[in-house]
C-alpha positions as CSV (number, residue, x, y, z in Angstrom):
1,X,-45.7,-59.8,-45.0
2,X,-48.3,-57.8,-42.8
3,X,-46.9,-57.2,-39.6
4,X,-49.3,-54.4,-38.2
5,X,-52.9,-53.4,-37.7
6,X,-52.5,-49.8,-38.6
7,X,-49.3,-48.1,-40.5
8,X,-49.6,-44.4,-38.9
9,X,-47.5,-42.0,-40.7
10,X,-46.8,-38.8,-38.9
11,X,-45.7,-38.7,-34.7
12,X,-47.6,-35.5,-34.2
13,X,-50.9,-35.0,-32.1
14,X,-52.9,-36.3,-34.6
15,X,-51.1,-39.4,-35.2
16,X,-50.6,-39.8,-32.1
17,X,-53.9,-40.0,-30.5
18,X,-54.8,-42.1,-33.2
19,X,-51.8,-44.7,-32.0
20,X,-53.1,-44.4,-28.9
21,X,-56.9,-45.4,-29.3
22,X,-56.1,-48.2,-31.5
23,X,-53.4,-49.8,-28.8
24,X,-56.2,-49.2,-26.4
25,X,-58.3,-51.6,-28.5
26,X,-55.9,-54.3,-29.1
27,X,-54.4,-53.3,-32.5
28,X,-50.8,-53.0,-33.4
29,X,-49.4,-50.2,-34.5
30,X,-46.2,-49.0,-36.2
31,X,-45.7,-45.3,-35.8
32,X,-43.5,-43.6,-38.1
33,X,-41.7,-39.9,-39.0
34,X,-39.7,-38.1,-41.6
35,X,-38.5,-36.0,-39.0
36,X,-35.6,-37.0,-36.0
37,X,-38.3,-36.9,-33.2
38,X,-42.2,-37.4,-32.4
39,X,-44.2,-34.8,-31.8
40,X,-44.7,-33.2,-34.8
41,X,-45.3,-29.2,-34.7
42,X,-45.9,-29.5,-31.0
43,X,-42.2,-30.9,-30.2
44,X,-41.0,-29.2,-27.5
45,X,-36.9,-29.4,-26.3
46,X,-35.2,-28.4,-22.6
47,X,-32.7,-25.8,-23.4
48,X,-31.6,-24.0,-20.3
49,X,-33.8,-25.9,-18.3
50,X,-36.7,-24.1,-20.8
51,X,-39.1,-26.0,-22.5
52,X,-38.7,-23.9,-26.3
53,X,-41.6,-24.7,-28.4
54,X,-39.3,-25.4,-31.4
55,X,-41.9,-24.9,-34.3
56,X,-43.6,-21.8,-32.8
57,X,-45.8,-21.2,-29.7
58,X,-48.6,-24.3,-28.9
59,X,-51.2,-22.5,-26.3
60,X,-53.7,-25.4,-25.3
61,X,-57.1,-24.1,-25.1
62,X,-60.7,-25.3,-25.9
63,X,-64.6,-24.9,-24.7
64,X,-64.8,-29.0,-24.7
65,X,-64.8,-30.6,-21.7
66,X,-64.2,-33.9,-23.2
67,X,-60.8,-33.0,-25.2
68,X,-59.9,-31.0,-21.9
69,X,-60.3,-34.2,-19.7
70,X,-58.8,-36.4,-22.6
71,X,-55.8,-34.1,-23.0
72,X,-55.4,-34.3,-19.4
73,X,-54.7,-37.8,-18.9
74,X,-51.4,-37.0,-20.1
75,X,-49.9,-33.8,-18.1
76,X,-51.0,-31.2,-15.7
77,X,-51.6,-27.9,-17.5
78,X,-50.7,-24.7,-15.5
79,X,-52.5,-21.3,-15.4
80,X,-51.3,-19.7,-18.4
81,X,-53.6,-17.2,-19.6
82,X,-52.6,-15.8,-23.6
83,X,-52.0,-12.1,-23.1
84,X,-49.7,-11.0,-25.9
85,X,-48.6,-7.6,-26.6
86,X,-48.3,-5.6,-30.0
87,X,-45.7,-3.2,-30.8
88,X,-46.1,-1.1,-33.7
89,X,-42.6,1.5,-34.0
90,X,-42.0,2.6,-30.4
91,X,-46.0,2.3,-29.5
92,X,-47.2,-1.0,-27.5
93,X,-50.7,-2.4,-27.4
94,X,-52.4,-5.1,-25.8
95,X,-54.0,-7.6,-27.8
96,X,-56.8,-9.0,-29.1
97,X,-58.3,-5.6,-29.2
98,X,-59.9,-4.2,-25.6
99,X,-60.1,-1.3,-24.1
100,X,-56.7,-1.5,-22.7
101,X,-56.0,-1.2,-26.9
102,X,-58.4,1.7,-27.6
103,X,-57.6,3.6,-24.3
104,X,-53.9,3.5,-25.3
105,X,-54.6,4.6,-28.7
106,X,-57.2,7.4,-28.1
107,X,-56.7,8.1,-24.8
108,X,-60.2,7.2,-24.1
109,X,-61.7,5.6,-21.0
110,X,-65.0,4.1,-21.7
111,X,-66.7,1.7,-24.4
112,X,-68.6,4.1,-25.6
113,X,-65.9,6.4,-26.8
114,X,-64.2,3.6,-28.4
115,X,-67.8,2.3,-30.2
116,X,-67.6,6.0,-31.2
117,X,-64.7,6.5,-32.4
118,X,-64.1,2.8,-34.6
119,X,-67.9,4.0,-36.1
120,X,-66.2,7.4,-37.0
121,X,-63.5,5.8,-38.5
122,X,-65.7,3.4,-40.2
123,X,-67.9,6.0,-41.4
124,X,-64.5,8.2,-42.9
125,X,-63.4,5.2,-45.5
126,X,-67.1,5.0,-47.2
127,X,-66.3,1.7,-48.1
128,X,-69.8,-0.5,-48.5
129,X,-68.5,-3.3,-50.5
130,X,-65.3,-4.4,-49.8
131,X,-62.7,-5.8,-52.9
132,X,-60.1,-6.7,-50.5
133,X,-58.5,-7.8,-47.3
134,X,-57.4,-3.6,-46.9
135,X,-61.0,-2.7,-47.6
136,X,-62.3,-5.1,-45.4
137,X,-60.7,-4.1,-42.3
138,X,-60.9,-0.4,-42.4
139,X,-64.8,-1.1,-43.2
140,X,-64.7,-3.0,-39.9
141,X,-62.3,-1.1,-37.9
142,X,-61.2,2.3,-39.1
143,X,-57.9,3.4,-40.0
144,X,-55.5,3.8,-36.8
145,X,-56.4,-0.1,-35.9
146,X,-56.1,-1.1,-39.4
147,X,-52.4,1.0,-39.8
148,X,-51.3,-0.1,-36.5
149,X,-52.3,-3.5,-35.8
150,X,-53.1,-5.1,-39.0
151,X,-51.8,-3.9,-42.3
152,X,-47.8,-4.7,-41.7
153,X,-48.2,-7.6,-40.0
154,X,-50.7,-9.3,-42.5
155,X,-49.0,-8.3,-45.0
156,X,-45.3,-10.1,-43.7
157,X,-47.7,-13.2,-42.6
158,X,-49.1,-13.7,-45.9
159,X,-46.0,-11.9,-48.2
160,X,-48.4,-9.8,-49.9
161,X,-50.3,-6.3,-49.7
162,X,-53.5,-5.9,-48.1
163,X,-54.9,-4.9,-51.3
164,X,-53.8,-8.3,-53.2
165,X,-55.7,-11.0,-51.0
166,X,-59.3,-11.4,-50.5
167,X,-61.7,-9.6,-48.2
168,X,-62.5,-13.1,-46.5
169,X,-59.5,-13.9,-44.8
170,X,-60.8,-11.3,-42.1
171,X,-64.8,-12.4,-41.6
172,X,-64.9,-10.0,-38.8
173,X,-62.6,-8.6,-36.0
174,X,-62.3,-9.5,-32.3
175,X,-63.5,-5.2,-30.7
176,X,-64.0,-6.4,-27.2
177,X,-65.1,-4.0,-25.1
178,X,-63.8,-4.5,-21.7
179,X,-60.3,-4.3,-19.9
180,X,-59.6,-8.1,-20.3
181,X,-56.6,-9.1,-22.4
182,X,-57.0,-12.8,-22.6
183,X,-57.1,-13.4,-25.8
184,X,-59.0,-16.7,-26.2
185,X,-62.8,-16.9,-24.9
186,X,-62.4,-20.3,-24.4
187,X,-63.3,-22.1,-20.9
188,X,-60.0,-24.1,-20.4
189,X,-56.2,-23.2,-21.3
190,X,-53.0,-23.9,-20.3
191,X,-49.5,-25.1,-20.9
192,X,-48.5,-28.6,-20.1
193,X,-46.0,-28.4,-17.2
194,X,-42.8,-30.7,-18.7
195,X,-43.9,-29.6,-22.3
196,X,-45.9,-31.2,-24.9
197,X,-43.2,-33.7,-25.9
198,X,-43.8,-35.5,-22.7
199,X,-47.4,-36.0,-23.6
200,X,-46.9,-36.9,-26.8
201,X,-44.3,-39.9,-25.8
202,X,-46.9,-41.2,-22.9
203,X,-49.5,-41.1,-25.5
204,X,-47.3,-43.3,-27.9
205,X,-46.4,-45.8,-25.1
206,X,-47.0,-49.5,-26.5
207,X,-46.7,-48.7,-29.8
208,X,-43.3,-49.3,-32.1
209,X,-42.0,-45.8,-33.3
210,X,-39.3,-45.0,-36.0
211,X,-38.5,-42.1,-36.5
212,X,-36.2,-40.5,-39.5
213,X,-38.0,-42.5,-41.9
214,X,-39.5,-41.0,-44.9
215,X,-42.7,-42.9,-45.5
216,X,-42.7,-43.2,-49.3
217,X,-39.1,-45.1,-49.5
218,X,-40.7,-47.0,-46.6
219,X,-43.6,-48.1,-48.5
220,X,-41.8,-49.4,-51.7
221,X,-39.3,-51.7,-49.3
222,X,-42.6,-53.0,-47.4
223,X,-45.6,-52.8,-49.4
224,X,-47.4,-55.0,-47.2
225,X,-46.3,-54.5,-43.8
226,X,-49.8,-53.1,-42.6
227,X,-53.8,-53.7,-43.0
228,X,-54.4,-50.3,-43.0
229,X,-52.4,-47.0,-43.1
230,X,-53.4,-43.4,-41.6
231,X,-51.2,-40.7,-43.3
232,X,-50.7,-37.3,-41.4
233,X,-49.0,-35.9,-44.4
234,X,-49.3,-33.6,-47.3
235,X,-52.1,-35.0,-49.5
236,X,-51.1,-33.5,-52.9
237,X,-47.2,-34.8,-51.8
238,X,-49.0,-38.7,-51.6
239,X,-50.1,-38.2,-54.9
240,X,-46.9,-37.2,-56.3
241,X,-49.1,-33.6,-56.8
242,X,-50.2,-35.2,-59.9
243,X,-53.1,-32.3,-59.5
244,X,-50.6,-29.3,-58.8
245,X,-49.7,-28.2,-55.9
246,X,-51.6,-26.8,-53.1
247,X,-50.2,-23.7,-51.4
248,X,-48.4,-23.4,-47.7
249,X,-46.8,-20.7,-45.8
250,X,-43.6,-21.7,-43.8
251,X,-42.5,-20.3,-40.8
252,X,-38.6,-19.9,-39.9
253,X,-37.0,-19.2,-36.4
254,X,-34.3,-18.0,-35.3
255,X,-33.6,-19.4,-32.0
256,X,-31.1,-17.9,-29.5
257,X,-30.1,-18.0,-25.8
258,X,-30.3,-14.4,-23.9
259,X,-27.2,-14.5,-21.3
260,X,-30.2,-12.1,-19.3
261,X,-33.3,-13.4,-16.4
262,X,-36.1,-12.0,-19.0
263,X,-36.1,-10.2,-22.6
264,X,-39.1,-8.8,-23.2
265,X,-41.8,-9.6,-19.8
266,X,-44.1,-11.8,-22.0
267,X,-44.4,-14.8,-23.7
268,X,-45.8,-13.5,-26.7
269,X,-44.9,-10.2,-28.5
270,X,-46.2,-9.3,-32.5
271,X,-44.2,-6.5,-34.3
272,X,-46.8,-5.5,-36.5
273,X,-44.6,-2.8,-38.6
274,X,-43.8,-4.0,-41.4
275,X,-40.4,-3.2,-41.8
276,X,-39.4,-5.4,-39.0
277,X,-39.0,-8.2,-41.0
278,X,-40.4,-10.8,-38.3
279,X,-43.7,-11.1,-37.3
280,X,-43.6,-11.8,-33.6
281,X,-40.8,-13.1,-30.9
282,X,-41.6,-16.0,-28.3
283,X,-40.3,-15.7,-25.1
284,X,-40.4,-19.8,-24.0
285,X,-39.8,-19.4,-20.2
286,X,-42.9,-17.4,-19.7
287,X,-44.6,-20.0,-21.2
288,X,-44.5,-22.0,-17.9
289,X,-43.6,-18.9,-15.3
290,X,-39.6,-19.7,-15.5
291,X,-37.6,-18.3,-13.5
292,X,-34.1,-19.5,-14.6
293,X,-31.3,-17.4,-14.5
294,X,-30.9,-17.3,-18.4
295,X,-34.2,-17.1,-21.0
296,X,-34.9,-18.4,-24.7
297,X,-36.4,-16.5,-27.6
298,X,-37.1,-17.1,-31.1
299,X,-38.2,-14.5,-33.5
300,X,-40.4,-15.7,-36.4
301,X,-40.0,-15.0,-40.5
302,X,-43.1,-16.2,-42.5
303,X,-42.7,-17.1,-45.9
304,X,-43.7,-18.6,-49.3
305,X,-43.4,-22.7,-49.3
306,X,-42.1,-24.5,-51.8
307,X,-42.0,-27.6,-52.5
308,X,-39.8,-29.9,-50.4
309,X,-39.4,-27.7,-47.8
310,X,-41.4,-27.8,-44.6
311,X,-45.0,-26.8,-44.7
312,X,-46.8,-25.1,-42.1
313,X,-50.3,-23.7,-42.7
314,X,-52.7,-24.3,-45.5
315,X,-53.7,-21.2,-47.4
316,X,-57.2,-22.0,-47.7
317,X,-58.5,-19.6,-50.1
318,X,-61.0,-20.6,-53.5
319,X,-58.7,-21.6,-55.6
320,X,-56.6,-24.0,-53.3
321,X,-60.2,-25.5,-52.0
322,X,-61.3,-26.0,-55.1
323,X,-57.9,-27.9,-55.9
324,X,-58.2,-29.9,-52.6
325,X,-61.4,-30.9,-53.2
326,X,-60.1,-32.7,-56.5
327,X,-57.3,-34.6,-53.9
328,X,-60.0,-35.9,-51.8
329,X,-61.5,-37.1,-54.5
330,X,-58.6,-39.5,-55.3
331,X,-58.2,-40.5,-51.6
332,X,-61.8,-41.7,-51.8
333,X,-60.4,-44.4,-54.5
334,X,-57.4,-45.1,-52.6
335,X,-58.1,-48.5,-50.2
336,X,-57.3,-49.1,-46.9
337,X,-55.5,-45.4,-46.7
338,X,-57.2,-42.6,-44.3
339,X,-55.8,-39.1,-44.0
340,X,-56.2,-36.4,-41.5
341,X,-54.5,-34.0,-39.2
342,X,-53.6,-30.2,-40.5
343,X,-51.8,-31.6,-44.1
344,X,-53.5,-34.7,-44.9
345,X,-57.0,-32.4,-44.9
346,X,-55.8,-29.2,-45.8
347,X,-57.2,-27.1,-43.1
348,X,-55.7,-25.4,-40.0
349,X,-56.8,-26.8,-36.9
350,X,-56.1,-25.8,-33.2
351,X,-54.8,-28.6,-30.8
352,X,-58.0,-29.1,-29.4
353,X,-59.8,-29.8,-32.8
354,X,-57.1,-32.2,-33.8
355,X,-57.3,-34.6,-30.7
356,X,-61.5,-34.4,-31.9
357,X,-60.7,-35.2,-35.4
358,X,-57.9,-37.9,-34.5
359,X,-60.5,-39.0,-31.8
360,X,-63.6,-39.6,-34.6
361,X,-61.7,-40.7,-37.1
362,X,-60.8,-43.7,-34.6
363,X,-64.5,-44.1,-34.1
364,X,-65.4,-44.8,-38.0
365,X,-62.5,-46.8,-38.3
């Protein structure tokens, strides 16, 4: 018996603004999630009076003044500006890659000396046609920022050498040559003061929401409980990846209170050798300028998915494209279903390009 409009499966952003459009126009909506909470990847929880980004650091930012006022509807973003730090051994760098990098590494001053000495570097390798990832990026940025900054922690991000994946995962590399270590370009950016869970639950407001429920034991007990359905999950996992697989990295953390008033002085810190085994540690108070008398960090171990386990980013290469590309052509048979959000279309999108996606999507429909 149909008892809803729209059938949304997933409480994350993407499911969520969805919810939230279609209340606004009169349609019901049941909200649903395999996990114990909303929010999906964005779910933040108070510990220590610390909102801890629980599934790895969320920084809002965008250049569209529409999603910026539409994200804003829901919180009040503080001043956080994205300034993390790089330590490679016992060296430390700013990040992305300034002049506060290159002065540090050459004990240079001006832009010209660092133009000069990447273009030396460059020059050195002789590479003209990269094969790989390694090739790649000493062709665009000579060996010390390749060594330092890129090789060990590519290589634990992606669990393989430099010289096994392609040349295209790095198009080009972010040499700015000023003393400005923000590390987006983008007009607005910000953390939501209260977290992103907060937002989340306001956007979701009207709508019924279960959560714990996994959607395809759902769907054989109430075949017919919507009109239409918008699924936020995996899209090879809907189809019982009849196709294969595609491929995911995960990401695990390792969570822990710090009986001390700061660890490490920023929110944000990559260990780019690669016999740290983790790739970077979040520092959540700084996240929001705490000042509580204990702090919250969580290192982070990337890792091969498999399947049933929980998938984080799409590892959009030929290959896994090419076999998503097959997928969408069996959700274009599929009626009255419509997927989106980082799983259901296989791409990795920042916040601000999900709310537009969730947002147009809405539209058509």
């Amino acid at each position: 018996m149909k008892q809803y409009d729209y059938l949304i499966v997933g409480a994350g952003l993407y499911g969520a603004v969805a919810a939230h459009e279609l209340t606004k126009k009169g349609k019901s909506c049941l909200v649903i999630d395999r996990r114990d909470h909303i929010a999906g990847n964005v779910y933040t929880e108070e510990i220590e009076g610390i909102n801890v980004h629980k599934y790895g650091a969320h920084i809002f930012h965008t250049s569209n003044k529409e999603i910026w006022d539409y994200i804003n509807q829901f919180a009040e973003f503080n001043n956080y500006i994205n300034s993390p730090v790089a330590i490679y051994k016992d060296e430390l760098y700013n990040l992305p890659f300034n002049m506060n990098t290159f002065s540090k590494m050459w004990n240079i001053k001006t832009p010209q000396e660092a133009k000069d000495m990447i273009a030396k570097q460059v020059a050195e390798t002789g590479i003209t046609e990269p094969k790989n990832l390694e090739e790649q990026a000493l062709s665009l940025g000579g060996k010390d920022v390749y060594e330092k900054l890129i090789k060990g922690y590519t290589e634990k991000q992606w669990g393989r050498d430099c010289k096994d994946l392609p040349a295209f995962i790095i198009k080009r590399l972010p040499f700015r040559f000023t003393y400005n270590n923000n590390y987006f370009n983008d007009r607005y950016q910000g953390i939501p003061i209260g977290g992103y869970t907060a937002i989340v639950e306001k956007m979701l407001e009207g709508c019924e929401v279960r959560t714990g429920v996994d959607f395809f034991e759902f769907r054989k007990e109430n075949p017919d409980i919507a009109d239409q359905i918008i699924f936020t999950g995996m899209i090879d996992e809907y189809f019982q990846y009849k196709l294969g697989a595609l491929e995911y990295r995960m990401v695990r953390f390792e969570t822990e209170v710090l009986d001390c008033e700061n660890y490490q002085g920023n929110a944000v810190v990559n260990y780019t050798a690669r016999e740290v085994p983790y790739t970077r540690i979040i520092e959540h108070k700084h996240f929001e300028f705490g000042t509580q008398p204990k702090t919250v960090i969580s290192r982070e171990y990337s890792s091969e998915w498999t399947v049933g386990k929980e998938p984080y980013y799409p590892v959009n290469n030929e290959k896994n494209d090419a076999l998503f590309a097959e997928y969408q052509k069996l959700a274009a048979e599929e009626k009255n279903i419509h997927f989106g959000g980082r799983l259901g279309n296989y791409k990795y999108y920042d916040m601000d390009k999900v709310i537009e996606a969730a947002l147009q999507a809405v539209a058509e429909l």
